[in-house]
C-alpha positions in Angstrom: 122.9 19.5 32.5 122.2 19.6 35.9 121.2 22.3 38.2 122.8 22.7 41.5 120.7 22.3 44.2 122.6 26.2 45.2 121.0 27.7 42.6 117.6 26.2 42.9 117.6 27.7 46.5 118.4 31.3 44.8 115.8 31.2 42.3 113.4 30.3 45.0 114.9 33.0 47.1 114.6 35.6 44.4 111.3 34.6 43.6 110.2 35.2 47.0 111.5 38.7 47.3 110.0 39.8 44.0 107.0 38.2 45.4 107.0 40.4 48.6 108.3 43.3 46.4 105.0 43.1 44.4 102.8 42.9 47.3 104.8 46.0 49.0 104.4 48.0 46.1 100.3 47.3 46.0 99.5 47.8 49.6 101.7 51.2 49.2 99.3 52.3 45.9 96.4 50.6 47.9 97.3 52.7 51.2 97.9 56.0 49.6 94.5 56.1 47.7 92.5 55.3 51.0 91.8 58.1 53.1 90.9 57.5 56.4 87.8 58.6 58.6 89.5 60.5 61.6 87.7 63.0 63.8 87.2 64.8 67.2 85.6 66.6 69.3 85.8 70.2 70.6 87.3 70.5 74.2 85.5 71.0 77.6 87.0 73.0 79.5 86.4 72.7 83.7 87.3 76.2 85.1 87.4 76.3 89.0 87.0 80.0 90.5 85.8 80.4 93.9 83.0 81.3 96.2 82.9 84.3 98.3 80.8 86.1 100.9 81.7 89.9 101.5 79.5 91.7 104.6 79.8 95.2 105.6 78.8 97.0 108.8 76.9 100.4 108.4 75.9 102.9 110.5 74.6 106.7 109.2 73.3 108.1 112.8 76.7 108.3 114.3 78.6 106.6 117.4 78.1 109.5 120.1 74.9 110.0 121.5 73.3 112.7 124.2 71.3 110.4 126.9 68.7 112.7 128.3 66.0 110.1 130.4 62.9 109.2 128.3 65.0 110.3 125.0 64.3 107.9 122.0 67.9 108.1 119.7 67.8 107.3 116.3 70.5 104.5 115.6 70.6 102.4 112.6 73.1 99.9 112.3 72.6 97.3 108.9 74.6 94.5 107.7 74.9 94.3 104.4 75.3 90.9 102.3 76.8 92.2 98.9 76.0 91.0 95.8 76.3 87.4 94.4 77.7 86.3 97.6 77.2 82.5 98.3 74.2 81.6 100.6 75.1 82.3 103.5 74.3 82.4 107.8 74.7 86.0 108.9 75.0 86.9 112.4 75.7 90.4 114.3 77.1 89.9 118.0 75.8 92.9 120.4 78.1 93.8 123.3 76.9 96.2 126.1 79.6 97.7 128.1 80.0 95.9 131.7 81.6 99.0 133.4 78.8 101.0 133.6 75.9 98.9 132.4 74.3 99.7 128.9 70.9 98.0 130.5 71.1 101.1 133.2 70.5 103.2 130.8 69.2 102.0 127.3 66.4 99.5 125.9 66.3 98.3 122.5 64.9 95.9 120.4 66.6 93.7 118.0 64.6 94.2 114.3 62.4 91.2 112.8 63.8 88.3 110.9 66.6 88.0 113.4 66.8 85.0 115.9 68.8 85.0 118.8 71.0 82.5 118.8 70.3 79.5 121.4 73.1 79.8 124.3 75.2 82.5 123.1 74.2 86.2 124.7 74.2 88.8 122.2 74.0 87.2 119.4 71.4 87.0 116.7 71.3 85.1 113.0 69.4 84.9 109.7 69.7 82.8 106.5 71.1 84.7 103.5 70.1 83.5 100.0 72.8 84.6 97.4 71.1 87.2 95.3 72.6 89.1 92.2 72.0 92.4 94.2 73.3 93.6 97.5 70.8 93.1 100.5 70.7 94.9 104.0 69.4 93.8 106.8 68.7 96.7 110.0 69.6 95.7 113.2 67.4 97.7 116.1 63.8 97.7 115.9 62.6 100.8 113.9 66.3 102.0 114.0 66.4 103.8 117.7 67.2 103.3 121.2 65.6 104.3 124.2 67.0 105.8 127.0 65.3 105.0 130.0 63.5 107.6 132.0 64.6 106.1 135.3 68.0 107.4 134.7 69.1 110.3 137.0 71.3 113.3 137.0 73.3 111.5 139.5 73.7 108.7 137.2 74.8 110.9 134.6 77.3 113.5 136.2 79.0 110.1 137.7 80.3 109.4 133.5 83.0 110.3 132.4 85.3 109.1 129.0 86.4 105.8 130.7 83.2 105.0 131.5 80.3 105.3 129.1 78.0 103.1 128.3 78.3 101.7 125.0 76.6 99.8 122.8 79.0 97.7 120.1 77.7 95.8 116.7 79.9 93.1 114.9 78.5 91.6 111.8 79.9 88.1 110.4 78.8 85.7 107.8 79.8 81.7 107.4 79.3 79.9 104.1 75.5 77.8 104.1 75.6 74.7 102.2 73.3 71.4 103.2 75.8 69.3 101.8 78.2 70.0 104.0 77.5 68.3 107.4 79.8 71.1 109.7 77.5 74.0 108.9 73.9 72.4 108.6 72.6 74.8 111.4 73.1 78.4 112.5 74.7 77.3 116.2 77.6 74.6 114.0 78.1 77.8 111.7 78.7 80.2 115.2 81.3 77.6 116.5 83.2 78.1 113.8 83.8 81.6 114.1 84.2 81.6 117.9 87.0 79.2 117.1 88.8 80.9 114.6 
């Protein structure tokens, strides 16, 4: 009897899948006993918040004052750099009245640690390190102004409200940070706010 060569190619066919069947069915029982090593690590997670420098401007003497010649005033202006602000330059800009000149009438002296600023009349700077408590810096020397004692009555009785002499404090702060090239000194850190 002979075998057609059809049914040679079955059995050989048939052989084959039971073949693959049997190695399907091991590496399924194989691959369901192994258990595989996985893990991971917790997350890290980068939060961006800001920087910030808050200031304020304090005075507790008042803004009207008697003149009366040789008269010392008591006048204590402070800027304060509050707490956990970033480093910082601070500067307070002093304006005298032009219509009746303040010099006519008043000296002062601006308190130590402040250095007036190279170029720019009236104003003075410091460097603020950020601290976890508020810090205040005073203004005048030993808090006062003088008034001259070359002032006259004349002088005086020729004031009126549109033209006292006055003596006006601003206080401002600009970010310090040696890494960035714009504010690496206290005149760079001025320009900025004169341009704003």
């Amino acid at each position: 009897m002979r075998r057609s060569k059809r049914s040679g190619k079955c059995f050989k066919i048939k052989g084959l899948l039971l073949s693959l069947a049997t190695v399907l069915l091991v590496f399924g029982l194989i691959g369901t006993s192994i258990a595989w090593l996985v893990t991971s690590t917790d997350p890290i997670v980068n939060v961006f918040t800001y920087g910030d420098i808050q200031i304020k401007l304090e005075e507790t003497t008042g803004n009207r004052y008697k003149m009366t010649p040789g008269a010392t005033l008591e006048k204590d202006p402070k800027i304060t750099v509050l707490a956990d602000s970033e480093d910082c330059w601070l500067f307070v800009k002093i304006d005298e009245s032009a219509v009746e000149k303040l010099s006519d009438y008043i000296d002062y002296s601006i308190a130590d640690g402040w250095t007036a600023l190279d170029g720019v009349s009236g104003v003075y700077y410091r460097e603020v390190d950020s601290s976890d408590q508020d810090v205040s810096f005073g203004v005048l020397a030993d808090d006062q102004v003088t008034v001259k004692g070359t002032v006259t009555k004349e002088m005086l009785e020729k004031l009126n409200n549109s033209n006292y002499p006055t003596l006006t404090f601003t206080g401002y702060a600009v970010q310090r940070d040696a890494n960035i090239e714009e504010i690496d000194t206290a005149a760079e850190a001025w320009a900025l706010i004169s341009n704003s």
